[in-house]
PDB file of N, CA, C and O in Angstrom, chain B, residues numbered from 101:
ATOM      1  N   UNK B 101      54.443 -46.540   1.085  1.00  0.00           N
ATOM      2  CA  UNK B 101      53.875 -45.257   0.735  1.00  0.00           C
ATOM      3  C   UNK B 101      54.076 -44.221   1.833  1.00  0.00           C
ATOM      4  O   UNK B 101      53.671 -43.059   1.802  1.00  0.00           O
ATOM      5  N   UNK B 102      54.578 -44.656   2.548  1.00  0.00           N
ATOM      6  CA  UNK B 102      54.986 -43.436   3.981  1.00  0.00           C
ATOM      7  C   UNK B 102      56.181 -43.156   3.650  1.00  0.00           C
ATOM      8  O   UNK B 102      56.731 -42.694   4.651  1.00  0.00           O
ATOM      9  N   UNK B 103      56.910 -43.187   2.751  1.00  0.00           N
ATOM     10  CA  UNK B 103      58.236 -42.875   2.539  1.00  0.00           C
ATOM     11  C   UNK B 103      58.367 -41.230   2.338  1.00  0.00           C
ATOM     12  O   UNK B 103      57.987 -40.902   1.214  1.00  0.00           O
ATOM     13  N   UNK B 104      58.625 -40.588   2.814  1.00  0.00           N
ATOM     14  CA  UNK B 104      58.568 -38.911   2.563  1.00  0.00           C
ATOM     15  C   UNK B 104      59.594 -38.898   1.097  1.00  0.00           C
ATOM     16  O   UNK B 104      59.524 -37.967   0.294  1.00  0.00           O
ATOM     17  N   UNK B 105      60.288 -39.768   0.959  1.00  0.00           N
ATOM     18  CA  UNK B 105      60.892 -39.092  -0.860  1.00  0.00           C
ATOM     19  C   UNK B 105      59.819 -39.186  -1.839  1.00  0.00           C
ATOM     20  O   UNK B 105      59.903 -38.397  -2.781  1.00  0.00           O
ATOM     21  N   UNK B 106      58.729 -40.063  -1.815  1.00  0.00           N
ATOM     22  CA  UNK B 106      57.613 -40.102  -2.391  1.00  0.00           C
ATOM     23  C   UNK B 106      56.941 -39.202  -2.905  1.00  0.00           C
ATOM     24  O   UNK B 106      56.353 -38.991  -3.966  1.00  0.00           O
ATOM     25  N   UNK B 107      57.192 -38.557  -1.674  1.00  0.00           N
ATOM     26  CA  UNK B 107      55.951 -37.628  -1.813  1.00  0.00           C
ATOM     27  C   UNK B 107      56.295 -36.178  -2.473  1.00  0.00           C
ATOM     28  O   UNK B 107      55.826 -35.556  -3.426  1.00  0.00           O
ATOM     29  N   UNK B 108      57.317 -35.932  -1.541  1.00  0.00           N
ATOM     30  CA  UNK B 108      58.574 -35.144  -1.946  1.00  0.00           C
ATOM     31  C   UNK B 108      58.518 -35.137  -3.832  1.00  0.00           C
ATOM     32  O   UNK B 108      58.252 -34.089  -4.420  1.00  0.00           O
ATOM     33  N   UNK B 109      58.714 -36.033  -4.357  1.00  0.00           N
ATOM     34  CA  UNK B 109      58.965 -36.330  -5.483  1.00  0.00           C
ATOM     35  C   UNK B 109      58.070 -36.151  -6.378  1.00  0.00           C
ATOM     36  O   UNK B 109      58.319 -35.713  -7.501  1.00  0.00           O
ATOM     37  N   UNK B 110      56.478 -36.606  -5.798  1.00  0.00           N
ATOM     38  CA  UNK B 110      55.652 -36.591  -6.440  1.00  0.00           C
ATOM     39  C   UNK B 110      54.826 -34.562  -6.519  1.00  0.00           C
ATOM     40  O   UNK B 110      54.046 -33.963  -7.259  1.00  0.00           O
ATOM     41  N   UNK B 111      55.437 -34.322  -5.581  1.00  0.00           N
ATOM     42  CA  UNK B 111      55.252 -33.137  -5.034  1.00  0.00           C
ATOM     43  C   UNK B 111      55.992 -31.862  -6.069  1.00  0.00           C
ATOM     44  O   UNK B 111      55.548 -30.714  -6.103  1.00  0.00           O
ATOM     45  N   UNK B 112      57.098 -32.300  -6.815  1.00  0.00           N
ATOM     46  CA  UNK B 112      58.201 -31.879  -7.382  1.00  0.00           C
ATOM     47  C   UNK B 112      57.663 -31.890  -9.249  1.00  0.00           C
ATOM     48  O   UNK B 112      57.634 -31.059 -10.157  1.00  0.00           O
ATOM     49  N   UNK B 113      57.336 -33.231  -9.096  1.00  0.00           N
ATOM     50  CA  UNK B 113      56.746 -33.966 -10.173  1.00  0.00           C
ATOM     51  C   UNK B 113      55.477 -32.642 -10.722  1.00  0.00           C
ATOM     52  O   UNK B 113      55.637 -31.730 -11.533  1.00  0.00           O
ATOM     53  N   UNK B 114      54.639 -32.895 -10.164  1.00  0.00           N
ATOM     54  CA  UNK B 114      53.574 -31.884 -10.067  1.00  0.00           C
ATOM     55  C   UNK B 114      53.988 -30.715 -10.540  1.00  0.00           C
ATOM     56  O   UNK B 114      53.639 -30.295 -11.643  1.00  0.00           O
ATOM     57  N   UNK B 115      54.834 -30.038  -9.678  1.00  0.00           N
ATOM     58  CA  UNK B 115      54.938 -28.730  -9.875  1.00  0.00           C
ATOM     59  C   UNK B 115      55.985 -28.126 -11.097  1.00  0.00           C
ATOM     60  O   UNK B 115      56.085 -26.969 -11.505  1.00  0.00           O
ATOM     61  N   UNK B 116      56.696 -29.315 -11.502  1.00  0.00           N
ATOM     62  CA  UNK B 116      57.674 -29.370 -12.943  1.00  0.00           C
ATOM     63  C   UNK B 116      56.295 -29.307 -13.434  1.00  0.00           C
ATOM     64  O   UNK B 116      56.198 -28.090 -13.597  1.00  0.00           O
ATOM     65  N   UNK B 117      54.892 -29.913 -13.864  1.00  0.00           N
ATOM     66  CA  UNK B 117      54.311 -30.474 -14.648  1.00  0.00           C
ATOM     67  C   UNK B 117      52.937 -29.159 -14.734  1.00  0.00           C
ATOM     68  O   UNK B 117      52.113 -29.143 -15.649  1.00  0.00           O
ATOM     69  N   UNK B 118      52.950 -28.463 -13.942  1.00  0.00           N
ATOM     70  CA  UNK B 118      51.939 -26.975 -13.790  1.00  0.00           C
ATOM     71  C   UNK B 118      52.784 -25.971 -14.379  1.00  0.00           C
ATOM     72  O   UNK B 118      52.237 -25.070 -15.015  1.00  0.00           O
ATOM     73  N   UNK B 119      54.418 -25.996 -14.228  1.00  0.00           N
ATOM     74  CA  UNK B 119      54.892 -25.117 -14.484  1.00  0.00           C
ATOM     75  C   UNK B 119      54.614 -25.099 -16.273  1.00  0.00           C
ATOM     76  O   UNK B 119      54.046 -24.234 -16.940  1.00  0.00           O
ATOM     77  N   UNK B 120      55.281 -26.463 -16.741  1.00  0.00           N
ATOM     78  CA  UNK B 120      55.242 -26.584 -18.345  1.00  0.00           C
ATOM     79  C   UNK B 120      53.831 -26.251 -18.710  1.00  0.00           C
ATOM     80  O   UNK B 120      53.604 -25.489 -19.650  1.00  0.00           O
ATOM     81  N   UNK B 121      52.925 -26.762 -18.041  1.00  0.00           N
ATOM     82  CA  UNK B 121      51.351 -26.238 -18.107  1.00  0.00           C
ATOM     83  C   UNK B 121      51.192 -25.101 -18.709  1.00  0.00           C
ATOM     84  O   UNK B 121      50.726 -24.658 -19.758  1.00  0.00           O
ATOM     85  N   UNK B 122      51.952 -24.580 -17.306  1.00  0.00           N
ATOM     86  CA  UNK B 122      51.430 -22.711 -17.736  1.00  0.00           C
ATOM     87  C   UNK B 122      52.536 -22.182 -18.428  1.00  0.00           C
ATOM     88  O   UNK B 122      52.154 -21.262 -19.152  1.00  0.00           O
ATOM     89  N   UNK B 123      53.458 -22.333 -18.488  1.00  0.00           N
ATOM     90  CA  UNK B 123      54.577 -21.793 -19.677  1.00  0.00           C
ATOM     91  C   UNK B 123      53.794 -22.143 -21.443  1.00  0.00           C
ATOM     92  O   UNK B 123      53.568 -21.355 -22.361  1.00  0.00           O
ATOM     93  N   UNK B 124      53.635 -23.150 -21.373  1.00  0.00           N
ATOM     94  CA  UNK B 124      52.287 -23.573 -22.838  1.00  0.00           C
ATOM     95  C   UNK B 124      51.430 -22.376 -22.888  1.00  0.00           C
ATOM     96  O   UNK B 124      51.409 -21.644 -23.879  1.00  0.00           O
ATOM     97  N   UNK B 125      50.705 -22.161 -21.804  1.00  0.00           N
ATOM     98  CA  UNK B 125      49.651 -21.412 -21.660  1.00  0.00           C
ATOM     99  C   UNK B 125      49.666 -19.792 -21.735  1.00  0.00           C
ATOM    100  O   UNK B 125      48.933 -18.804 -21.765  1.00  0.00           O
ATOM    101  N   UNK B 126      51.020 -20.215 -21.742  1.00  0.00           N
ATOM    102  CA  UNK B 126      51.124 -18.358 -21.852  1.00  0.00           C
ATOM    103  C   UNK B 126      51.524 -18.202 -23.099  1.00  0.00           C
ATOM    104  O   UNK B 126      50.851 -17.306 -23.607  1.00  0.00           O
ATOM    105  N   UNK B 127      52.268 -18.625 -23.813  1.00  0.00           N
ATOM    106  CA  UNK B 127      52.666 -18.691 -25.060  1.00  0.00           C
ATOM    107  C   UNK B 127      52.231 -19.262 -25.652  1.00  0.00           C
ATOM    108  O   UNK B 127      52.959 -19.798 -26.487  1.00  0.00           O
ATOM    109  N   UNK B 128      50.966 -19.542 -25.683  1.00  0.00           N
ATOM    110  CA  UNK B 128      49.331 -19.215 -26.471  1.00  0.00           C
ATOM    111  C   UNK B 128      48.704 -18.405 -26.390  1.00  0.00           C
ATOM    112  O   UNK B 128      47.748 -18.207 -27.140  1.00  0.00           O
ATOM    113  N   UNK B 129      49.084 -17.597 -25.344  1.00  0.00           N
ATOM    114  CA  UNK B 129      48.158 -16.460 -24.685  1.00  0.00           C
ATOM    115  C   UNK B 129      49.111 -15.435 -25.368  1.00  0.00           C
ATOM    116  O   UNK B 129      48.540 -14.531 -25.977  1.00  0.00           O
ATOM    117  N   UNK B 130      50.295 -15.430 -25.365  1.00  0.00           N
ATOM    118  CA  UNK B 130      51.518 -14.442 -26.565  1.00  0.00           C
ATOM    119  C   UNK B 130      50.811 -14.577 -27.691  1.00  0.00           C
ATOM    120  O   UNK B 130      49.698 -14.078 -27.862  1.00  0.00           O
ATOM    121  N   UNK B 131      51.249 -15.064 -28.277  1.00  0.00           N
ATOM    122  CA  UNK B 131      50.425 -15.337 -29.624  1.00  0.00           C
ATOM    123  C   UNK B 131      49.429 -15.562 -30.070  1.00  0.00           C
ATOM    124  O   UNK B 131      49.414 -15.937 -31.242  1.00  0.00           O
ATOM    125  N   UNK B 132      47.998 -15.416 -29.232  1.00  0.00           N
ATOM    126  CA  UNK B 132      47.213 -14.646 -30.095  1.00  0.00           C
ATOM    127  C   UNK B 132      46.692 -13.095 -29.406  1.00  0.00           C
ATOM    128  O   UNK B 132      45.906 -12.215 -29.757  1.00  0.00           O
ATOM    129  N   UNK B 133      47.454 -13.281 -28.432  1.00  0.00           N
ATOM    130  CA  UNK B 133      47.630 -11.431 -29.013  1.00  0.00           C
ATOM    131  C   UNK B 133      48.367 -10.860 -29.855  1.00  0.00           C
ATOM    132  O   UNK B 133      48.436  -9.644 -30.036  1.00  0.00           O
ATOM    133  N   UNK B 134      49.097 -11.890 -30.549  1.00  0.00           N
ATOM    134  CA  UNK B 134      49.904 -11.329 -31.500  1.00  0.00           C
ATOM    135  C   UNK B 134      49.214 -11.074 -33.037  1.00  0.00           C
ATOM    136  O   UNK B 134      49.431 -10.278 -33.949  1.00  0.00           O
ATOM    137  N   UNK B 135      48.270 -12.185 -32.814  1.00  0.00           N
ATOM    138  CA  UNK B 135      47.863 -12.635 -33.822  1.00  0.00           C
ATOM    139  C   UNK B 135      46.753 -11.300 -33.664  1.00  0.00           C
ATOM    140  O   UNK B 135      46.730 -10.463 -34.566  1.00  0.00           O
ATOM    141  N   UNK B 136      45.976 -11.180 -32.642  1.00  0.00           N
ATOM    142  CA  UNK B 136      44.398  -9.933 -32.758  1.00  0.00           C
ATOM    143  C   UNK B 136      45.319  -8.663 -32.536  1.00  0.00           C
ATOM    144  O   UNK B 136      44.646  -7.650 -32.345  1.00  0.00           O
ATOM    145  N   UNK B 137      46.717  -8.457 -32.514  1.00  0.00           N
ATOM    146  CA  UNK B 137      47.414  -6.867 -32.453  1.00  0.00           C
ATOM    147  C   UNK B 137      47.239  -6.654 -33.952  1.00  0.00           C
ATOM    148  O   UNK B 137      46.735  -5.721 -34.577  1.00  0.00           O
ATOM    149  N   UNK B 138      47.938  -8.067 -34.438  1.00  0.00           N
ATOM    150  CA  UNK B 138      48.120  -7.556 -36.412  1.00  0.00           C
ATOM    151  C   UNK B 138      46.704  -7.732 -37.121  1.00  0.00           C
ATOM    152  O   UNK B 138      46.450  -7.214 -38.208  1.00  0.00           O
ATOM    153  N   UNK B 139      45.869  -8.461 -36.447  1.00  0.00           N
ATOM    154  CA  UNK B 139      44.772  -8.406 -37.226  1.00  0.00           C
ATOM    155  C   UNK B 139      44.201  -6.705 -37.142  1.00  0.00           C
ATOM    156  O   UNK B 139      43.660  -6.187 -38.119  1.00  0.00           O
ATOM    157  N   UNK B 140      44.391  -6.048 -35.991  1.00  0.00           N
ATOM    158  CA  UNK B 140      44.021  -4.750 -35.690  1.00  0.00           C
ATOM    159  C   UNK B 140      44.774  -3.957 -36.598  1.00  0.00           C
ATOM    160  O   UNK B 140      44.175  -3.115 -37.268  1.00  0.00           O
ATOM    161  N   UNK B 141      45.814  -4.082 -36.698  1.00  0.00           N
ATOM    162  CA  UNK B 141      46.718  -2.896 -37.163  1.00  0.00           C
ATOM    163  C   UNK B 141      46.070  -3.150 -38.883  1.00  0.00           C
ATOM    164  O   UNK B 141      45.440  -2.295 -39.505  1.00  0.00           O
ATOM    165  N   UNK B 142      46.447  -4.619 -39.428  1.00  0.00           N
ATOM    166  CA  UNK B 142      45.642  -4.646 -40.910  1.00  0.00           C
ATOM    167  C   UNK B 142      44.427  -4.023 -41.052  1.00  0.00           C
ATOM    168  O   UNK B 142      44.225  -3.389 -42.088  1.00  0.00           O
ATOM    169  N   UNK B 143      43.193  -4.113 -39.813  1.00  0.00           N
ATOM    170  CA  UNK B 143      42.475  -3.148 -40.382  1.00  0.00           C
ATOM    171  C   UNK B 143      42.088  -2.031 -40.855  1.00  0.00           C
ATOM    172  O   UNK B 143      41.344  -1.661 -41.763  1.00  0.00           O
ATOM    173  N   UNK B 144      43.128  -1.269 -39.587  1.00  0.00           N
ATOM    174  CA  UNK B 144      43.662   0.290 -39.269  1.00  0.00           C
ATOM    175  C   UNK B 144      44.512   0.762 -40.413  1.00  0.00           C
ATOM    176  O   UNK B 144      44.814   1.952 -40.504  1.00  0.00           O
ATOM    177  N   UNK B 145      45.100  -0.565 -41.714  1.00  0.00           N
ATOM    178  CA  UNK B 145      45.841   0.323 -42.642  1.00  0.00           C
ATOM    179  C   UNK B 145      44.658   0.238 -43.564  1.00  0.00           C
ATOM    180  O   UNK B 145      44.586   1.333 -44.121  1.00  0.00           O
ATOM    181  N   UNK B 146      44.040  -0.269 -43.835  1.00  0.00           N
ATOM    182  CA  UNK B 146      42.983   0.047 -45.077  1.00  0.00           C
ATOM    183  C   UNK B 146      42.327   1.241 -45.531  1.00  0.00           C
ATOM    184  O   UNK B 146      41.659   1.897 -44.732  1.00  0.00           O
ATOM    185  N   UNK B 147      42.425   1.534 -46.532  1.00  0.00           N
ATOM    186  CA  UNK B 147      41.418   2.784 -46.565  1.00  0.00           C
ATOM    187  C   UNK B 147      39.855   3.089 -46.203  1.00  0.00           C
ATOM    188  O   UNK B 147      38.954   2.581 -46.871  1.00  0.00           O
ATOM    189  N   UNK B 148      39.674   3.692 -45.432  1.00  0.00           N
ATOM    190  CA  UNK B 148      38.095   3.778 -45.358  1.00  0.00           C
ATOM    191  C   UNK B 148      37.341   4.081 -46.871  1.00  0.00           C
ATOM    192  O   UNK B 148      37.466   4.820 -47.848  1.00  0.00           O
ATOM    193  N   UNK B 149      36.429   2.926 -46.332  1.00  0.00           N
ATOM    194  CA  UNK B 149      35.296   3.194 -47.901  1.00  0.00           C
ATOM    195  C   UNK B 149      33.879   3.463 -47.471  1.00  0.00           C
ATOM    196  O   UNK B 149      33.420   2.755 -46.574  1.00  0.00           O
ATOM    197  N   UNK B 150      33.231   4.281 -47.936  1.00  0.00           N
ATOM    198  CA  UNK B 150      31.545   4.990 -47.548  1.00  0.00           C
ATOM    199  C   UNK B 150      30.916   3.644 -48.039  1.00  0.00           C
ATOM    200  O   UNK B 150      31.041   2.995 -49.078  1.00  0.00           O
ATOM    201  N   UNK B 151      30.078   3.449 -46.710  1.00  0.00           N
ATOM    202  CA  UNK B 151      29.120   2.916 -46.962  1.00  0.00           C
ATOM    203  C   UNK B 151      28.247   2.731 -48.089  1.00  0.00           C
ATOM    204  O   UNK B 151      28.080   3.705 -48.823  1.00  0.00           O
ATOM    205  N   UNK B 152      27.451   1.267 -48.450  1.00  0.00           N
ATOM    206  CA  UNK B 152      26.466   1.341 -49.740  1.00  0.00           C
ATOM    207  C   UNK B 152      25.592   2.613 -49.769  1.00  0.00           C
ATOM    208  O   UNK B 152      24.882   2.964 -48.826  1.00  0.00           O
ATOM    209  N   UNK B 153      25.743   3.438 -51.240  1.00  0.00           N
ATOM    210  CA  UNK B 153      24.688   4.341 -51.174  1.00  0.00           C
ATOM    211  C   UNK B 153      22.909   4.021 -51.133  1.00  0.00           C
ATOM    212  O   UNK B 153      22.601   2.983 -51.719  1.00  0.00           O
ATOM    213  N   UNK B 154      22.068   4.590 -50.678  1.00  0.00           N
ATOM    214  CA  UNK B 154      20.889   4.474 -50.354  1.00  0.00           C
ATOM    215  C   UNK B 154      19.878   3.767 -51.527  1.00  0.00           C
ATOM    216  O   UNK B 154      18.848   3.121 -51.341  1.00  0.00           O
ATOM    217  N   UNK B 155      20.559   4.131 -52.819  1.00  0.00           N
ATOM    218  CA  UNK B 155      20.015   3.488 -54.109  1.00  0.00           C
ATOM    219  C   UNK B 155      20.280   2.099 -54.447  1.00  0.00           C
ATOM    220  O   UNK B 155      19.606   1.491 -55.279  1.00  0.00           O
ATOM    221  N   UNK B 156      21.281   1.576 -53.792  1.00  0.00           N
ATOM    222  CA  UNK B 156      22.220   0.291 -53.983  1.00  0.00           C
ATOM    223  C   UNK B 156      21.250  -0.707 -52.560  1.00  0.00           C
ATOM    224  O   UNK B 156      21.072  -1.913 -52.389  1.00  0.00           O
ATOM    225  N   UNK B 157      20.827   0.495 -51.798  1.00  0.00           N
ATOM    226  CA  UNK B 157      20.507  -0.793 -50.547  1.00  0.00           C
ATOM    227  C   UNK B 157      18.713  -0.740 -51.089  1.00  0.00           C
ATOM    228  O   UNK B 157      18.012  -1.705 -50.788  1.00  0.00           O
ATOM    229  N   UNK B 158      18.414  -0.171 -51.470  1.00  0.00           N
ATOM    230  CA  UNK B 158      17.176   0.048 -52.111  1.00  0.00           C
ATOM    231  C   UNK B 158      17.094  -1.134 -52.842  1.00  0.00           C
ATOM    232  O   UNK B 158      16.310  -2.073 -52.706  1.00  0.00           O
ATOM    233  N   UNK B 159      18.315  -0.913 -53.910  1.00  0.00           N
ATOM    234  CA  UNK B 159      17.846  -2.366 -55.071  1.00  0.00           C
ATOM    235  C   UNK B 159      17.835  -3.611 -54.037  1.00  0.00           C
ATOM    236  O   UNK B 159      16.786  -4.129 -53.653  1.00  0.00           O
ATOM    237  N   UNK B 160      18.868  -3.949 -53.711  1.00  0.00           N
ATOM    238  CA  UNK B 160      18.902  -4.716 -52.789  1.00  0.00           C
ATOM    239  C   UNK B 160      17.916  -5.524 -52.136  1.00  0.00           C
ATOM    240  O   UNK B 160      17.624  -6.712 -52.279  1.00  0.00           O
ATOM    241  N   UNK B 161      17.332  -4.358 -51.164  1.00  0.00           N
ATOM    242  CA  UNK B 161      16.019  -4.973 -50.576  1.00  0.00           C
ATOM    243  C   UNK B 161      15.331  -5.516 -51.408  1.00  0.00           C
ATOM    244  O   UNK B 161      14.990  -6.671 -51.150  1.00  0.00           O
ATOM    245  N   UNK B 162      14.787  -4.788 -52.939  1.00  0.00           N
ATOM    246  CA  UNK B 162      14.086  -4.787 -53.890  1.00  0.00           C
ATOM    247  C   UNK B 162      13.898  -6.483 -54.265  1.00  0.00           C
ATOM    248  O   UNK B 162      12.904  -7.209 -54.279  1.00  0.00           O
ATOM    249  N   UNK B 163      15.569  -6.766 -54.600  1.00  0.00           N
ATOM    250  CA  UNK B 163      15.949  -8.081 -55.042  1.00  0.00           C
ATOM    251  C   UNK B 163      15.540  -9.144 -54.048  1.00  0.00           C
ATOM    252  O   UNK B 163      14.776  -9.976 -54.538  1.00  0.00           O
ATOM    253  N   UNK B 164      15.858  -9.336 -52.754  1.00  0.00           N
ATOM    254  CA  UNK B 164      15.766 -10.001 -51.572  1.00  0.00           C
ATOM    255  C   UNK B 164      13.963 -10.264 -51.542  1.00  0.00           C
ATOM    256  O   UNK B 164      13.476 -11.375 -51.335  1.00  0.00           O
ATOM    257  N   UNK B 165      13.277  -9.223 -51.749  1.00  0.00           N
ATOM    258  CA  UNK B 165      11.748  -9.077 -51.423  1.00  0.00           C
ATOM    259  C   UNK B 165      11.365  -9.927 -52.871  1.00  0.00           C
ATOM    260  O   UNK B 165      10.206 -10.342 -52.871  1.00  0.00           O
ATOM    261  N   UNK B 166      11.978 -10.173 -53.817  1.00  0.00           N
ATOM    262  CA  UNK B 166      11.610 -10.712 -54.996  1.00  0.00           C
ATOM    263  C   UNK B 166      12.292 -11.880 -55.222  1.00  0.00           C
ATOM    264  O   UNK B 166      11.762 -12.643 -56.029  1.00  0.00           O
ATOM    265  N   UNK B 167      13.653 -12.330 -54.566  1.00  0.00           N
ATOM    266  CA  UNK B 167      13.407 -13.518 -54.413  1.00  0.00           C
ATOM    267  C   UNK B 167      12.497 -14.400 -53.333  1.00  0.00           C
ATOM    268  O   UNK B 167      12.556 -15.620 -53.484  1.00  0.00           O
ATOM    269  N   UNK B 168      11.691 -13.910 -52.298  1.00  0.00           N
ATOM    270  CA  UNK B 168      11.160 -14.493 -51.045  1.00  0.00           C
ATOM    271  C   UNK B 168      10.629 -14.672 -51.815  1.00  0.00           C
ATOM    272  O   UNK B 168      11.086 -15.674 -52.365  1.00  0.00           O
ATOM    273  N   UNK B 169       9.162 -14.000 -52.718  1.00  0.00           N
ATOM    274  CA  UNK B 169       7.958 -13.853 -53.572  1.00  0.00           C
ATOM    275  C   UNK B 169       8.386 -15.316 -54.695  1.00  0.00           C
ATOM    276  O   UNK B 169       7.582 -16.111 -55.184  1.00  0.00           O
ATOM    277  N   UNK B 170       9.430 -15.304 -54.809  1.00  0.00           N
ATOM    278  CA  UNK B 170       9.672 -16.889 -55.943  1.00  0.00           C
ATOM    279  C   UNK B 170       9.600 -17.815 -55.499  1.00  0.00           C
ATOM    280  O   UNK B 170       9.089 -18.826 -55.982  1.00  0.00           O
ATOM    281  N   UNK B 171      10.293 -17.631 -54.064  1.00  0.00           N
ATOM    282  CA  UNK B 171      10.489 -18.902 -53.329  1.00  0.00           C
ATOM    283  C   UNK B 171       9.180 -19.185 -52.746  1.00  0.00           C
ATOM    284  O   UNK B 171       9.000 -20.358 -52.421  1.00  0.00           O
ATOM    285  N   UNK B 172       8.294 -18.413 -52.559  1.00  0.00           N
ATOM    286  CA  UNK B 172       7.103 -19.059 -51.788  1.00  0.00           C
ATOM    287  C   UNK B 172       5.997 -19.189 -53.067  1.00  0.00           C
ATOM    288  O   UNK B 172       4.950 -19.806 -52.873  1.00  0.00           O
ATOM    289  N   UNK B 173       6.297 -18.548 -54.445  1.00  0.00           N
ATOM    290  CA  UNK B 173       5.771 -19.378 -55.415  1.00  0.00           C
ATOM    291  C   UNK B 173       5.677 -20.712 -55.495  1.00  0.00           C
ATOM    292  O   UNK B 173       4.700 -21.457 -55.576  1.00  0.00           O
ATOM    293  N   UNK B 174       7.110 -20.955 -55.451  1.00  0.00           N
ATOM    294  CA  UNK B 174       8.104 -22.643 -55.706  1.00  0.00           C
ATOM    295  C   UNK B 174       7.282 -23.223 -54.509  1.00  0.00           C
ATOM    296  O   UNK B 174       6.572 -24.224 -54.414  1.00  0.00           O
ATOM    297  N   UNK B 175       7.544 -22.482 -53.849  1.00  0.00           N
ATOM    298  CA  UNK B 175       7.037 -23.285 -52.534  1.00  0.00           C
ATOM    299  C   UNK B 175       5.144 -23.826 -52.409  1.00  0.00           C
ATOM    300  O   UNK B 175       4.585 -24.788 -51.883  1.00  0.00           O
ATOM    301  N   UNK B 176       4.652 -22.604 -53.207  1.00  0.00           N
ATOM    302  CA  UNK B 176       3.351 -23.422 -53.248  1.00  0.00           C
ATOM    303  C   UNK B 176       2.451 -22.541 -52.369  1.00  0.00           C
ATOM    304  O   UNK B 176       1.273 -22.880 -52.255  1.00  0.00           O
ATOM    305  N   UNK B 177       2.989 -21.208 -51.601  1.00  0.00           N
ATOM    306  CA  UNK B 177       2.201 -20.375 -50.124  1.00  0.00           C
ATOM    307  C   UNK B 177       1.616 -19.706 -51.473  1.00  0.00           C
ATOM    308  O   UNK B 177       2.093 -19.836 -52.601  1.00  0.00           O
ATOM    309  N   UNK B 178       0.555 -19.012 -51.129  1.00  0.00           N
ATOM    310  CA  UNK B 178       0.149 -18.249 -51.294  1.00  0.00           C
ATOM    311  C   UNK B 178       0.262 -16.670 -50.563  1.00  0.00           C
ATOM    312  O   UNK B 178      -0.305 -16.568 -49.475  1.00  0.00           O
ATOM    313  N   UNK B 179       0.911 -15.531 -51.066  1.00  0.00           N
ATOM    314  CA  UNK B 179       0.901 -14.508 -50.544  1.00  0.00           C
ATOM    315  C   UNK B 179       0.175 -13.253 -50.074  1.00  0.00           C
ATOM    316  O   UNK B 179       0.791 -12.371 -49.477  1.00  0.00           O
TER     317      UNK B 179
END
């Protein structure tokens, strides 16, 4: 084990083996920025649409507040 090609080698070994490491690592790191550039740009082509109108989030709540009221029927609470 005192042989300096050893080490040399193992030394070589290593650094072939960080390099492929990070060559992997970057070209994962390419691609998904490739992947969150086009996810960006798909959003950026859509048309903007207005928000639910105030009557729609109204029912909404309406519905949500009337299923809790069933479920704690079912359930047996008293409200």
């Amino acid at each position: 084990m005192t042989d300096p090609d050893f080490y040399i080698t193992m030394a070589a070994a290593g650094l072939v083996g960080l390099g492929m490491t990070t060559a992997a690592a970057l070209a994962g790191w390419r691609g998904w920025l490739q992947l969150k550039n086009r996810e960006y740009d798909r959003a950026h082509d859509l048309p903007f649409t207005s928000p639910a109108n105030a009557g729609a989030r109204i029912e909404m709540a309406d519905l949500k507040e009337r299923i809790r009221k069933l479920e704690a029927i079912a359930a047996g609470v008293d409200l």
